[in-house]
N, C-alpha and C positions, 0 to 999 in steps of 0.2 A: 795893758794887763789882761785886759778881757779877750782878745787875740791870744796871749801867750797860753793862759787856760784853756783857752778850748783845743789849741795844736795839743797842749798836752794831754788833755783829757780823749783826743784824736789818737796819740801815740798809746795813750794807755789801753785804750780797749782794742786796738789793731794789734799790741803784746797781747792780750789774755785770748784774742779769736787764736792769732797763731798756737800759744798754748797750748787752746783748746784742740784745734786740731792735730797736733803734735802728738797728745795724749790720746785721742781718735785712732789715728795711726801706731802710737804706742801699744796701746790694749788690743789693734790688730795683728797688731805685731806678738805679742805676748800669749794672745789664745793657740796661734798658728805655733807657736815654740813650747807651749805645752803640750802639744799631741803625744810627745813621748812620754809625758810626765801619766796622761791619763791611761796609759798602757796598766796599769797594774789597775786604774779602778775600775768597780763594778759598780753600776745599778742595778736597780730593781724592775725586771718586764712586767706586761701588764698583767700577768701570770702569779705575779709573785713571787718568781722563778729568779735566781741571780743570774745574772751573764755580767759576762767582762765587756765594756761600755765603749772603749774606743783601740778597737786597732788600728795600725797607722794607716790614715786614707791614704791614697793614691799622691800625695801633692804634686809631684814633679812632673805631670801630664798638666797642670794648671797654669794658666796665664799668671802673670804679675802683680796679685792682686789678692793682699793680704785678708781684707774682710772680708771677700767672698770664700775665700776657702776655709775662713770658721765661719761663717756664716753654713757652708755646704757641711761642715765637720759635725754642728750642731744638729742641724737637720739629719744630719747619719746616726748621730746619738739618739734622737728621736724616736725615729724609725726603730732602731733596734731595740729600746727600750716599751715600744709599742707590741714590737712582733708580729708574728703570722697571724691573720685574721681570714674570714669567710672572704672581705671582699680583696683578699690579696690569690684566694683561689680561684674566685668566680673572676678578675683579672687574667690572673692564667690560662684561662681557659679561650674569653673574650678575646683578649691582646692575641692568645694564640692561633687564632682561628683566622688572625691577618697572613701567618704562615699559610697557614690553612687556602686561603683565596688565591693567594699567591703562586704558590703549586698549580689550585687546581685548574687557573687562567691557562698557564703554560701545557699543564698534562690537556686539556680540552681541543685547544690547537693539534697535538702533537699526535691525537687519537681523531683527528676529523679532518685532516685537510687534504690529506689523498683521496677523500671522497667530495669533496668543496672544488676542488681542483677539476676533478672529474666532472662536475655538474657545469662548472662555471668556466673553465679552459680547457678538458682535454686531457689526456696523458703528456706525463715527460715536462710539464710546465714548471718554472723556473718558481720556488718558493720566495712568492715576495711578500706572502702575509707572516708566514714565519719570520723573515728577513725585518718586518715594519713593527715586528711584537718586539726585538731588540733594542730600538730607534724610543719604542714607547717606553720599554723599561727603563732605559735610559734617561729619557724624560721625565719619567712618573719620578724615578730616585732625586732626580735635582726637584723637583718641582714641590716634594711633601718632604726630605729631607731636608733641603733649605729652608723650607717657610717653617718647620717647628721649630729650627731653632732662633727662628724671627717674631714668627708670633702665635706660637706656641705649639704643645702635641695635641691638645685638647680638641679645634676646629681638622687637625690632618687625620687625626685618630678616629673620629666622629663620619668626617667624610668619606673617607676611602673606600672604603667596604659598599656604601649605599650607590656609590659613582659605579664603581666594579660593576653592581649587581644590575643597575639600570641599562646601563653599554652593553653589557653581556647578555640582555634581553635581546637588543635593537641586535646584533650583530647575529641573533639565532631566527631572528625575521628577515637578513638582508636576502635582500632579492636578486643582486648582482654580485659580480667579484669589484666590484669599487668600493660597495658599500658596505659589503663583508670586509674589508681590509680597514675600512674609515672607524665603522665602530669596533672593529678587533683592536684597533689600535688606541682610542679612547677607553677601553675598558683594559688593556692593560698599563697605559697612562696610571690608571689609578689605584688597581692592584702592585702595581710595580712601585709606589709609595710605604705599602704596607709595611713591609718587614724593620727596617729603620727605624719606625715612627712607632712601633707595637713593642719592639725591645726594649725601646727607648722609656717608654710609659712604664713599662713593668717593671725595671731595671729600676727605676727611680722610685718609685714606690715599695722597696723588695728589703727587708730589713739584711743586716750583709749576712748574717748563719743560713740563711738560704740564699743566697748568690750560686749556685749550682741549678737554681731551675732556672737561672738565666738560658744555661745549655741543652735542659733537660727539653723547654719550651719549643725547642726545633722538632720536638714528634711530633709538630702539627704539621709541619712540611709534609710528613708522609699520611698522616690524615686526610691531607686535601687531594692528593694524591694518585689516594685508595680511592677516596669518594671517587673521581673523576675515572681513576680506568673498574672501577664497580659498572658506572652510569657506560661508559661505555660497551663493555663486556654485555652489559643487558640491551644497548639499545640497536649500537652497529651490525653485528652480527646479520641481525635478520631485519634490518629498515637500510641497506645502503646496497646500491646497485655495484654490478660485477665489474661492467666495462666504461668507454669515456660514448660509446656510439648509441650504448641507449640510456644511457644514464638522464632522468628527467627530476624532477623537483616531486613528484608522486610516489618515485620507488628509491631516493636518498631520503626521508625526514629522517634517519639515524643521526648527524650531525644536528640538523636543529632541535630534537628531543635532547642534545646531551646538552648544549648552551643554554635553554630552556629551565631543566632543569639543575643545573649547577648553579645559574643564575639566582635562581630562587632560594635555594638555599644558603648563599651570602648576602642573599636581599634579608632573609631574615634575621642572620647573624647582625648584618648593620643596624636591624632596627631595633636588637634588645642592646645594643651598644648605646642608643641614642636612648631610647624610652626605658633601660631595666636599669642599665648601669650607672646613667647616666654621670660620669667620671668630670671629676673635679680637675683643675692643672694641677701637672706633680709639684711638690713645696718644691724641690730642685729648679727647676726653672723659672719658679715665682722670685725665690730670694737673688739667682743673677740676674735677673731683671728688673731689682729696685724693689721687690712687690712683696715687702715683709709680711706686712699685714694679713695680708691673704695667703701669706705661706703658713703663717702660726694658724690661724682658721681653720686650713685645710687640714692641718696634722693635727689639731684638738679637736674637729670633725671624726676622724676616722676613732682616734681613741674613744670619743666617746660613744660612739656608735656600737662599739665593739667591748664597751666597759672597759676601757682598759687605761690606767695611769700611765701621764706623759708630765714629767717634771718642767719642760724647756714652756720659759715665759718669752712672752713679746722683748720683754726690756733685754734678755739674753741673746736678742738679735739684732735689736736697735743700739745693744754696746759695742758690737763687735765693728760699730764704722760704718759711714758709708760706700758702696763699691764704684769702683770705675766706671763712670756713664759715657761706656760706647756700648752699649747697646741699643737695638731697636724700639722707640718708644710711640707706640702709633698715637695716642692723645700729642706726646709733644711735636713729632717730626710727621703726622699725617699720612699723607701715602706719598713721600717723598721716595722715587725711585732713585735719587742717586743715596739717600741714607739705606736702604736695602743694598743698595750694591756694597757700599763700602764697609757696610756690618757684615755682611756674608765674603767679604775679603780679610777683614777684621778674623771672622772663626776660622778660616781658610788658615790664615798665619800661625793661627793658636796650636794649629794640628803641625805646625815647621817652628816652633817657639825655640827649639834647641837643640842641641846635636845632638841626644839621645834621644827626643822627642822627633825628628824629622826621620829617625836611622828606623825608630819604630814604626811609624806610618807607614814609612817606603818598605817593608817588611811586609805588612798587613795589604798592603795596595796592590803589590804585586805576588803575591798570595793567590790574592781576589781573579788579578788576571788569568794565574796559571790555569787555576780550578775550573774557570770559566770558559778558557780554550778550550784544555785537553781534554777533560770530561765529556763534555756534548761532541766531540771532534774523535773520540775514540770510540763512543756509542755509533754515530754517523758511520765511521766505515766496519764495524764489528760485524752486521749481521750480512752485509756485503762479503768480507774475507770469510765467515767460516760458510758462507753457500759456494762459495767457489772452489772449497776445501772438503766437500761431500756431506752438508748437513742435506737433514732431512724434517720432515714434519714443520717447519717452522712456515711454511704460507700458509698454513691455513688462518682465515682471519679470526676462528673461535679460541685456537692455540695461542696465536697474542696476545689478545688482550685478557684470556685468563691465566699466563704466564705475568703480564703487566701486575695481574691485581696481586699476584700473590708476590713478587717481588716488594710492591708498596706496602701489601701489609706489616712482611719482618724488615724493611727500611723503618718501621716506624720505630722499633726499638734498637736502634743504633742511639738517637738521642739520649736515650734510656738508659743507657748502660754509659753513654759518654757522661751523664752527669752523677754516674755511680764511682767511674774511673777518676774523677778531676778531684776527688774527696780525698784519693790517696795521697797522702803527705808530700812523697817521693816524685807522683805524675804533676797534678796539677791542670792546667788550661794545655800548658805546652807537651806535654809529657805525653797526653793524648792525644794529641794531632799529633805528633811524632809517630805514636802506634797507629792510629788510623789511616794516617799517609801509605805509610809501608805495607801496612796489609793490603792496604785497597791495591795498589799496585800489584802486589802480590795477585792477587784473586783476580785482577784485571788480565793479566798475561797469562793465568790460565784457563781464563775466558776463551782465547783465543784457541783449546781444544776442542769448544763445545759443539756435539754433530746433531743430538738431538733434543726433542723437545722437552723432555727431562732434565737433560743438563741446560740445559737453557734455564729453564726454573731453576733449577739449585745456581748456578753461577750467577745467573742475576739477584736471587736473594741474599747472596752475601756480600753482591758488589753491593747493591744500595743500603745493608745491613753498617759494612765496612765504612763507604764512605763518608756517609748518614754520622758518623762518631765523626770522621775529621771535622765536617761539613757544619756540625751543632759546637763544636767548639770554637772554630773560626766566626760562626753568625755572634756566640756571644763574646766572644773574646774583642771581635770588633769595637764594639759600644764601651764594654767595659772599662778599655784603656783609653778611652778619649775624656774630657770631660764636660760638664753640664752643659755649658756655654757652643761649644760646639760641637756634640755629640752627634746630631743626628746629619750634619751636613760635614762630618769624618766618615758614618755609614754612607752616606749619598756616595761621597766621590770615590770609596771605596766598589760600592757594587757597581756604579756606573762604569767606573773603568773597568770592572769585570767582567759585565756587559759588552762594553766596546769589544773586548778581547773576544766573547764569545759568539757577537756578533760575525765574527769571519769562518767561523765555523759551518755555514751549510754553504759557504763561498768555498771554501776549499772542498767540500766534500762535491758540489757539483763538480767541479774542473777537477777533482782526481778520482772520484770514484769509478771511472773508467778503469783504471791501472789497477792491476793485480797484484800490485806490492803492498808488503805487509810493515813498510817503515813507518808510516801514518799508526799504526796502532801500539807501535815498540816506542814510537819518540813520545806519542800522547802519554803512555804507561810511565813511562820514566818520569816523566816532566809532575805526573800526580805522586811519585816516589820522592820527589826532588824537595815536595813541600813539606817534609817530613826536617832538612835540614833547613829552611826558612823558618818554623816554629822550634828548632834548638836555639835559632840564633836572636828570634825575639828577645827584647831587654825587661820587659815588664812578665811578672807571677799574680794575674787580678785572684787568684785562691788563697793570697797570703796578703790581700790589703782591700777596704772598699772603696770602691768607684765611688768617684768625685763627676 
C-alpha cells in the first residue's frame, strides 16, 4: 500500500509540474496574443503626458519563443512609458561618435597614404594598407558584432573606441611600411566594430516615438569625417613632401600629425564612455538572456534617475515564462568555444527563421554589397575620367582637401533631413532610400561633367548630401528589423559582406584605371540607382512598428 501511495502521490505532483508549465506557456501565450488588444491603450509617460502604450512590435523577425517576445514587448512598454531623458541624449551623442571614429579611421587612410607610400615605397605602389583596412573591417564587424550578441554590447561598446585610439597612436609612430599596415590594421579591427554595436545600444535603449534618431544618428558619420579631412586640410598641405626621391620622415610629419591627432580625439571620446557615461547592459539583451533581474534594475535605474514613473514590476516578467535556454551563458557553459560557435549559428538561423524573414535579410545583405562596391569603385575612377575629359585646378593638394571638408560638412545633414523624410506617413524607412538611391545616382552621372574646382565642390556636396540620406536609412533600417537575440551579428554579417564587396574595389580600379572608358562609372551609377528598387521591395515598414 505504501508503494502504491507513493507512485501516486509521484504521478500527482509530475500532473500539477506539467500543469504548471502548461499555464507558463499559456500566459506566454496569452500576453504575446494580446499585443493587438493593447493597441487602443494608453499609459502614463514619465511626463504625465499620455501616449498610446503598445504599437504592434515587430514579432515576425522573432525566433520561436513566446516569453521572450513579451518579455521584450514589456520592456518596450517601459521604455516608452519612461521616455526621452538627458541620458538617452548624452547616448546619442556618445553611441554616435562610434560613427564618428568609424569614418574618421577610413577618411585618415584615404587623406595620408599617397604620402606614407611616398615615404615608405616610392611612387605607383600597389595599395596594400588600404587593401588590409578591408580584411580588418571585416574582422572588427565579426569580431564586436558577434561577441555582443554573446556576451554582451556593454564590454564591445566600452572597448572599441579606446582599442581604435590606442592603434591609431602606434600606427602614427610606425617607422616602417610593415608596421604602419600591422597597427593600421589593428586600429581598424576595432573601429570597424563600432557601428553595429553603437546602434545596437542606442536602438535598445530609445523609447519607439523616437525611433527616427535611429537614422538621424548617422550625421556622426559625417562628423568624423569632417574632423578628419579638417585635420588634414591643416596639416598635409604644408608637412608632406612633393616627390617619392626626396621624400624623408623630416619633411612628411603631415600624415603622422593627422593619426596623432584624430587618435586623441577618440582616445578621449572612449574615456567619457568608460568614466562619464558609464552604460549599464540594455534591459533588451538582459531579459533574452535569462537576466530579468537586472533588466528590471536597469529600467527602474534610469527612471529614477530621471524622476520619471515606470509601472512594469519584476513579477510582470517573471510571469510571462521562462525563455529558450540556447543562449550563451558564461557562468554555466565557461569559455566553451564550441557553445560560442553553435550560439552564434543559433542567431545566424534566427536572421533565415522564414521565408519572409530569409527574402528580407537577403534584401538588406545585398543592399550592403551593392553600396559597398559601387560607391568607393565610382569615386576610384571619377577623378581619373573627368582629368582626361579637360578638368582643371583639381591637383592642387590645398584644392582637395578643402573641397573634401566642405563636401563632409553638408554630407552631415543628409542624415538630418533622412530622419525628417521617414516621419512622412507615405515615406517611411523605404520610401527614403527609394529617394535617396535615385538622386544620388542621379547627381552621380552628372558628376561626370565636372571640369573644375568649383563644380567639384558643388557635385561632391550633393553626392555625399544625397547619399548620406540613403546611407542613414539603410545603417538604421539594418538593426531595426533584426531582433534582440541576434541583432548585432545581422549587422556583422551584413557590413562584413559589404565590405568583402568593397574590398575589390581598389583591385579593379588598379588593373583598369588604365583605360579611358567610361563603363566603370555608368555601371557603378546604375548599380547605386538600382537600390532604390531593392528598398520597394523590402517586406518589413520598422516607422509603423518597434523593434524587437
Amino acid at each position: 500500500m505504501s508503494t502504491l501511495n507513493e507512485k501516486s502521490n509521484i504521478q500527482n505532483s509530475d500532473s500539477q509540474n506539467s500543469e504548471s508549465q502548461d499555464s507558463q506557456k499559456s500566459e506566454a501565450q496569452k500576453v504575446q496574443v494580446e499585443y493587438s488588444v493593447k493597441d487602443a491603450e494608453l499609459l502614463e509617460d514619465g511626463k504625465g503626458v499620455m501616449i498610446k502604450a503598445a504599437q504592434k512590435d515587430m514579432t515576425e523577425v522573432e525566433n520561436d519563443d513566446p516569453a521572450l517576445s513579451a518579455k521584450i514587448h514589456l520592456v518596450n512598454d517601459a521604455l516608452d512609458e519612461i521616455g526621452f531623458t538627458w541620458t538617452h541624449a548624452a547616448l546619442f551623442c556618445i553611441a554616435g561618435f562610434g560613427y564618428s571614429a568609424d569614418s574618421q579611421m577610413e577618411m585618415i587612410q584615404s587623406s595620408v597614404y599617397t604620402y606614407v607610400n611616398m615615404q615608405f615605397l616610392g611612387d605607383n605602389s600597389y595599395p596594400i594598407a588600404t587593401q588590409c583596412s578591408y580584411a580588418a573591417l571585416i574582422l572588427g564587424s565579426f569580431i564586436f558584432g558577434f561577441g555582443a550578441d554573446l556576451i554582451g554590447r556593454k564590454l564591445c561598446f566600452n572597448s572599441s573606441l579606446l582599442l581604435a585610439a590606442v592603434f591609431g597612436m602606434f600606427t602614427g609612430g610606425a617607422g616602417s611600411y610593415p608596421m604602419y599596415v600591422i597597427f593600421f590594421f589593428l586600429s581598424e579591427v576595432a573601429a570597424g566594430g563600432n557601428l553595429g554595436t553603437d546602434v545596437a545600444v542606442f536602438m535598445e535603449y530609445l523609447p519607439s516615438k523616437y525611433q527616427y534618431l535611429n537614422t538621424t544618428m548617422a550625421a556622426w558619420w559625417g562628423v568624423g569625417q569632417t574632423i578628419a579631412a579638417v585635420l588634414a586640410w591643416a596639416f598635409m598641405p604644408n608637412n608632406s613632401c612633393s616627390d617619392a626621391a626626396t621624400c624623408t620622415s623630416s619633411n612628411n610629419r603631415g600624415w603622422r600629425y593627422n593619426w596623432y591627432v584624430n587618435s586623441g580625439i577618440i582616445l578621449v571620446v572612449g574615456l567619457i564612455r568608460l568614466f562619464v557615461l558609464k552604460l549599464k547592459e540594455t534591459p533588451k539583451f538582459l531579459v533574452s538572456n535569462g537576466r530579468d533581474e537586472e533588466a528590471y534594475e536597469t529600467i527602474m535605474a534610469l527612471a529614477k534617475k530621471h524622476n520619471r514613473h515606470c509601472s512594469l514590476t519584476l513579477e510582470d516578467l517573471k510571469s510571462c515564462g521562462e525563455i529558450k535556454e540556447d543562449y550563451y551563458n558564461a557562468k554555466k557553459h565557461g569559455h566553451s568555444f564550441k557553445k560560442l560557435c553553435t550560439t552564434t549559428w543559433d542567431n545566424i538561423k534566427i536572421l533565415f527563421q522564414s521565408r519572409k524573414v530569409t527574402y528580407s535579410t537577403s534584401l538588406i545583405i545585398l543592399s550592403w554589397m551593392i553600396i559597398g562596391l559601387a560607391y568607393s569603385t565610382f569615386y576610384n575612377f571619377l577623378y581619373t575620367y573627368i582629368a582626361e575629359h579637360g578638368a582643371t585646378g583639381l591637383d592642387s593638394t590645398y584644392i582637395t582637401y578643402r573641397n573634401g571638408t566642405i563636401d563632409n560638412v553638408v554630407g552631415i545633414f543628409g542624415p538630418i533631413a533622412a530622419g525628417w523624410l521617414i516621419k512622412v506617413p507615405f515615406l517611411g524607412r523605404r520610401g527614403t532610400m527609394i529617394i535617396g538611391a535615385i538622386a544620388g545616382m542621379a547627381i552621380l552621372f552628372g558628376y561626370t561633367t565636372c571640369r573644375t574646382a568649383a563644380a567639384d565642390a558643388g557635385f561632391g556636396s550633393a553626392t555625399y548630401f544625397l547619399i548620406n540620406v540613403y546611407y542613414a536609412c539603410l545603417y538604421a533600417y539594418t538593426p531595426e528589423v533584426f531582433p534582440t537575440r541576434a541583432r548585432t551579428t545581422g549587422v556583422a554579417l551584413c557590413m562584413a559582406l559589404g565590405r568583402v564587396a568593397g574590398a575589390f574595389s581598389p583591385v579593379i580600379y588598379w588593373f583598369a584605371s588604365s583605360s579611358s572608358s567610361a563603363a566603370p562609372i555608368w555601371a557603378c551609377g546604375a548599380l547605386i540607382g538600382s537600390l532604390s528598387i531593392l528598398a520597394f521591395l523590402m517586406p518589413f515598414e520598422p516607422s509603423k512598428q518597434r523593434t524587437v
